[in-house]
N, CA and C atoms as a LAMMPS dump frame, in Angstrom:
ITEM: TIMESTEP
0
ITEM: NUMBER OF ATOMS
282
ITEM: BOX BOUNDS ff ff ff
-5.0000000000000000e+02 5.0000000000000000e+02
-5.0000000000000000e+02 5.0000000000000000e+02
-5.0000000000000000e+02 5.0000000000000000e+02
ITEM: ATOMS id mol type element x y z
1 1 1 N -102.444 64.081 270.61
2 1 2 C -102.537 64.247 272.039
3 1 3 C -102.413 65.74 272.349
4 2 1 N -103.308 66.302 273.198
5 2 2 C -102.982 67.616 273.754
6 2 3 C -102.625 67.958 274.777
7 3 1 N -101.549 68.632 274.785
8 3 2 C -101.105 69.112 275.83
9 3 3 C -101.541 68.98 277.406
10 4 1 N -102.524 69.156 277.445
11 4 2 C -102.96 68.556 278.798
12 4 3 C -103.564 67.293 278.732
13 5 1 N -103.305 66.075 278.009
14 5 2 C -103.414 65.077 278.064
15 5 3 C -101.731 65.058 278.122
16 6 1 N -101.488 65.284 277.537
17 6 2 C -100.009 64.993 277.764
18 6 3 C -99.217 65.108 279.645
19 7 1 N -99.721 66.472 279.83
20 7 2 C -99.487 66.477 281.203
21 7 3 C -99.933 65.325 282.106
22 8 1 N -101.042 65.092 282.003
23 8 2 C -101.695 64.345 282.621
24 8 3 C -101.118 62.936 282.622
25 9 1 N -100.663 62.746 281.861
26 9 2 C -99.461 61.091 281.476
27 9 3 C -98.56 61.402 281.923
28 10 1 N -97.705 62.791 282.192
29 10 2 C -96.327 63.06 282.745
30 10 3 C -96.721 62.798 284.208
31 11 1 N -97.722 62.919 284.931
32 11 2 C -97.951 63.033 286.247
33 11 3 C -97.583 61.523 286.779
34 12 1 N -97.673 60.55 285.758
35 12 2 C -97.935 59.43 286.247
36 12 3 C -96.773 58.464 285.597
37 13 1 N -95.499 59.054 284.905
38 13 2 C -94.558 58.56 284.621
39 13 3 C -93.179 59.169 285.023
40 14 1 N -92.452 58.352 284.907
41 14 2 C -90.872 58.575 285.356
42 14 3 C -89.96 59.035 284.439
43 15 1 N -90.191 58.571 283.301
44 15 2 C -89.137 58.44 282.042
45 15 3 C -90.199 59.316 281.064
46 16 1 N -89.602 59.325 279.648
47 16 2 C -90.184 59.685 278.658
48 16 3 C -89.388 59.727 277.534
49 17 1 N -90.028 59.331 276.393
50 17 2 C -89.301 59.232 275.323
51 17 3 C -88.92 60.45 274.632
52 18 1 N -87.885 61.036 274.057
53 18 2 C -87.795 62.231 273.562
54 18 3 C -86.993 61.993 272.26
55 19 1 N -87.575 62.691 271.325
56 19 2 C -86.952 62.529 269.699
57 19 3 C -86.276 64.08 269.256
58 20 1 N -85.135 64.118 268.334
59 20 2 C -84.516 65.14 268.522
60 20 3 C -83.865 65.029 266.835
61 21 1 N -83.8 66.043 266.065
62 21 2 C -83.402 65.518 264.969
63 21 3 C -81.814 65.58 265.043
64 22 1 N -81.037 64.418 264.195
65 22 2 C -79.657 64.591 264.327
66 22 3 C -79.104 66.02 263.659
67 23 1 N -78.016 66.371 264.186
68 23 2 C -77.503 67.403 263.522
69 23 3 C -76.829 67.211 262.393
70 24 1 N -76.199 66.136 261.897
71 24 2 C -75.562 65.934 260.923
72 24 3 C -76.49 64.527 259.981
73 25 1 N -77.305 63.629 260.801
74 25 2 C -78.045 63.053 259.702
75 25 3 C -79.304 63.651 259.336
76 26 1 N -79.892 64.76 260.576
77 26 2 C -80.981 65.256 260.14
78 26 3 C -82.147 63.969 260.282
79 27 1 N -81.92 62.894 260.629
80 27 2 C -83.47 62.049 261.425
81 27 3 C -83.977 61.886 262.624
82 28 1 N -84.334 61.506 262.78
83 28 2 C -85.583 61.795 264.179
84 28 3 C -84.639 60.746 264.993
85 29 1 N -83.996 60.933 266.642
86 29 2 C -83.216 60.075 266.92
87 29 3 C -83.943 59.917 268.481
88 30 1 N -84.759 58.988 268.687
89 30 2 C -85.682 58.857 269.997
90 30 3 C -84.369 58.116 270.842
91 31 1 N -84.843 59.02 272.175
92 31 2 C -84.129 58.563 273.103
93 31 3 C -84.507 58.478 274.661
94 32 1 N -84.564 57.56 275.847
95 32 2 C -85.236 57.719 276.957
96 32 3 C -84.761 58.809 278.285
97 33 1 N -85.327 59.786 278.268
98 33 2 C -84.639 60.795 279.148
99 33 3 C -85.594 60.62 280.833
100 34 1 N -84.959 61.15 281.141
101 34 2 C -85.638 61.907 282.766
102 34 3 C -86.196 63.3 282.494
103 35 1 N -86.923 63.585 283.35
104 35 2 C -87.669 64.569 283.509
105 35 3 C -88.424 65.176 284.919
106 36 1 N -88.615 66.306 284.571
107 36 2 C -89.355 66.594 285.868
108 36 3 C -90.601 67.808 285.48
109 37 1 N -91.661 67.573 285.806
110 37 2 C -93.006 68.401 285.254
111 37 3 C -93.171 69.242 286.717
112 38 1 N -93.31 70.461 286.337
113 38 2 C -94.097 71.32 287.014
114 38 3 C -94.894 72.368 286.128
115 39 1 N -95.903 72.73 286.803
116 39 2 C -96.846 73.401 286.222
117 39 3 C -97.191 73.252 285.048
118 40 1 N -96.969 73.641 283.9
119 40 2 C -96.819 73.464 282.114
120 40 3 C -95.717 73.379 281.664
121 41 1 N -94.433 72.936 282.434
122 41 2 C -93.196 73.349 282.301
123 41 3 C -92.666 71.431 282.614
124 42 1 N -92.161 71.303 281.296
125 42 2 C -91.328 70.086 281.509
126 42 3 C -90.044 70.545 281.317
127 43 1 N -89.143 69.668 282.373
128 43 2 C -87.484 70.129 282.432
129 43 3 C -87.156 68.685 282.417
130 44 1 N -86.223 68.742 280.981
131 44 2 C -85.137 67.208 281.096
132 44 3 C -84.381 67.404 281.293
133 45 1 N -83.635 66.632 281.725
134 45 2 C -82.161 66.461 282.345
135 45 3 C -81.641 65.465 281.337
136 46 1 N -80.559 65.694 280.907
137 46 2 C -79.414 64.991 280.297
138 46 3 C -78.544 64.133 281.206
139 47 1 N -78.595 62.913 281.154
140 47 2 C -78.043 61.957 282.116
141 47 3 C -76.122 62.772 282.513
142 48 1 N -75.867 62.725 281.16
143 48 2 C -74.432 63.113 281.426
144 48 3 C -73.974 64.459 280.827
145 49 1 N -75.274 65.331 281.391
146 49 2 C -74.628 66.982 281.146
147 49 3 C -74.898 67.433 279.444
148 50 1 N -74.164 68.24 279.284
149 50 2 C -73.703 68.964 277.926
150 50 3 C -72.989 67.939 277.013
151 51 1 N -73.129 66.703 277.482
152 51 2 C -71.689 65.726 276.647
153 51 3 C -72.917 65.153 276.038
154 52 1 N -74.019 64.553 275.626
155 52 2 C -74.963 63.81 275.306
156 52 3 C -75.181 64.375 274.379
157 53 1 N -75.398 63.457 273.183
158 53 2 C -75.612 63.556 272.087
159 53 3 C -77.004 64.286 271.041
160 54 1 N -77.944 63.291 272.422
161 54 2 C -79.409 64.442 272.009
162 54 3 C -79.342 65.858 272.504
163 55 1 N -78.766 65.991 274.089
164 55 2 C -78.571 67.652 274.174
165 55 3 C -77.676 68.345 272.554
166 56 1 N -76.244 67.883 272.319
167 56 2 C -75.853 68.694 271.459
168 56 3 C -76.547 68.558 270.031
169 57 1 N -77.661 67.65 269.872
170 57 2 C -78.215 67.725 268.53
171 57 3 C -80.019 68.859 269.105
172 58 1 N -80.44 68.942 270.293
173 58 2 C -81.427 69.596 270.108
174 58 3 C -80.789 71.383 270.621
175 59 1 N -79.348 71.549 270.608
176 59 2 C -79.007 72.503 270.46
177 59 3 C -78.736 73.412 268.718
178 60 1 N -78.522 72.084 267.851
179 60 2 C -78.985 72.413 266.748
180 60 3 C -80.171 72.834 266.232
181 61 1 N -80.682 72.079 266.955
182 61 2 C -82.442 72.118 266.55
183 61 3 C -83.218 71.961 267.549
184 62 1 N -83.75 73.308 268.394
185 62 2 C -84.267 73.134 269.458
186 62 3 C -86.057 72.722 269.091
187 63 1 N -86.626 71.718 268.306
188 63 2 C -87.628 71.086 268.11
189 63 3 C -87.456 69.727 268.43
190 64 1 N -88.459 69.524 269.123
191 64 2 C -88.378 67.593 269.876
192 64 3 C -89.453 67.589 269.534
193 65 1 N -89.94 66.042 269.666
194 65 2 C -90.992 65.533 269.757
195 65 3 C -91.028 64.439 271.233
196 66 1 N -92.065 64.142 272.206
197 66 2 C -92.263 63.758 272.831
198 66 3 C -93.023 62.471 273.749
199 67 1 N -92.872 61.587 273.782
200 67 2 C -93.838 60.227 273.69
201 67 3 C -93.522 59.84 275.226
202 68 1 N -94.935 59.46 275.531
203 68 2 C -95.007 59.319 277.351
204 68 3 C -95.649 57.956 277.105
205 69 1 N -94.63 56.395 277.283
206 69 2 C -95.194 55.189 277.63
207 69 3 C -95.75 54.907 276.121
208 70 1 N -94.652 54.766 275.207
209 70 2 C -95.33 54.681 274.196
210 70 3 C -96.294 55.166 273.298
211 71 1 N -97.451 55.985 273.983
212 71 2 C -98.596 56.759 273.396
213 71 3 C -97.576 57.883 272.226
214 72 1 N -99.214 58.329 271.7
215 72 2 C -99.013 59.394 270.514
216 72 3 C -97.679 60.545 270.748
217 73 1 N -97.212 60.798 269.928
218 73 2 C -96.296 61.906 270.217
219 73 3 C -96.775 62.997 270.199
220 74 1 N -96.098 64.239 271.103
221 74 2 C -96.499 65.759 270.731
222 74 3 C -94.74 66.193 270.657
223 75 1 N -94.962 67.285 269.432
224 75 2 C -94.043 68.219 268.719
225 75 3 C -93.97 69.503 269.65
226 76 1 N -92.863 69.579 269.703
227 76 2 C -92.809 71.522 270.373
228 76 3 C -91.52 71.777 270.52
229 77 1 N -91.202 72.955 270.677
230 77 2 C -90.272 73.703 271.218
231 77 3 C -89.419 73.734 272.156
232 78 1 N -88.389 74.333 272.446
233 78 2 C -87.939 73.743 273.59
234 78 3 C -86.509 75.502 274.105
235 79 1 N -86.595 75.231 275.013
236 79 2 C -85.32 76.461 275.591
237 79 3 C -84.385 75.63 276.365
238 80 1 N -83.257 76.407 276.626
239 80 2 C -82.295 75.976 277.548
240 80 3 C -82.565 76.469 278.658
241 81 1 N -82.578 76.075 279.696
242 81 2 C -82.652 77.153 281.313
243 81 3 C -81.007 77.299 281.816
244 82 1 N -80.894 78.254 282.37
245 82 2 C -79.859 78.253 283.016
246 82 3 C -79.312 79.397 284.194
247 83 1 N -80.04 79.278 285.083
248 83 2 C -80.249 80.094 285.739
249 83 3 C -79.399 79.646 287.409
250 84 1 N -79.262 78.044 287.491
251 84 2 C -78.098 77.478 288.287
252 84 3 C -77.545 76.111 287.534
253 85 1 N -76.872 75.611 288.353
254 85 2 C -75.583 74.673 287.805
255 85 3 C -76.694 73.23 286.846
256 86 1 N -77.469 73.369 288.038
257 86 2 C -78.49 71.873 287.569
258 86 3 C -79.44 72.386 286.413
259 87 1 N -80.161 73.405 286.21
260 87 2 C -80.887 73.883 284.886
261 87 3 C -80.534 74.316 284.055
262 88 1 N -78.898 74.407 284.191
263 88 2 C -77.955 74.399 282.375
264 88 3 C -77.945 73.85 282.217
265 89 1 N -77.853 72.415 282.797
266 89 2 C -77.97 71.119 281.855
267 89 3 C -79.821 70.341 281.427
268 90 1 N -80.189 71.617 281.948
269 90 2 C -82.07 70.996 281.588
270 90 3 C -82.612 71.954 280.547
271 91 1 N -83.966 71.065 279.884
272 91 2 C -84.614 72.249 279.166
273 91 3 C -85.902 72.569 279.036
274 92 1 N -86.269 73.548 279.092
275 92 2 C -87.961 73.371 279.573
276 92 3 C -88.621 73.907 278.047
277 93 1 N -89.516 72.465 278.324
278 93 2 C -90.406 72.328 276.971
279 93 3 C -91.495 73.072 277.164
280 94 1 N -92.189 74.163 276.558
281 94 2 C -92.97 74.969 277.08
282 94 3 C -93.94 74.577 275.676
């Protein structure tokens, strides 16, 4: 899936699946997050902050993988934002 197919599925969903490798088992640990898309810029939110398990494992390893409604996954990168109270706890997948 490319990237702007990908967008194009974010436009039209709520949730999204996000995979994150564990920090201590090191496997792929899919999990259903929130999100919010603007422009080329996806920002998740961690239901419960800095305490969540996929935030402190994709702080190990800031590589996710991404699945919208089941479809194909896409791999990428990821940053922390933190620029106010609500985008330290988000991260934009660029």
């Amino acid at each position: 899936m490319s990237k702007a197919d990908l967008f194009e599925r974010l436009d039209k969903a709520s949730e999204i699946t996000l995979s994150v490798k564990g920090r201590k088992s090191a496997r792929d640990i899919p999990r259903p997050v929130w999100f919010v898309h603007e422009s080329n810029t996806l920002y998740l939110l961690p239901n419960y902050g800095s305490d969540t398990n996929w935030y402190k494992n994709f702080l190990a390893n800031p590589t996710l993988k991404i699945s919208v409604s089941g479809s194909e996954e896409i791999t990428g990168g990821a940053i922390c934002a933190s620029s106010n109270e609500w985008s330290s706890r988000c991260i934009s997948v660029t």
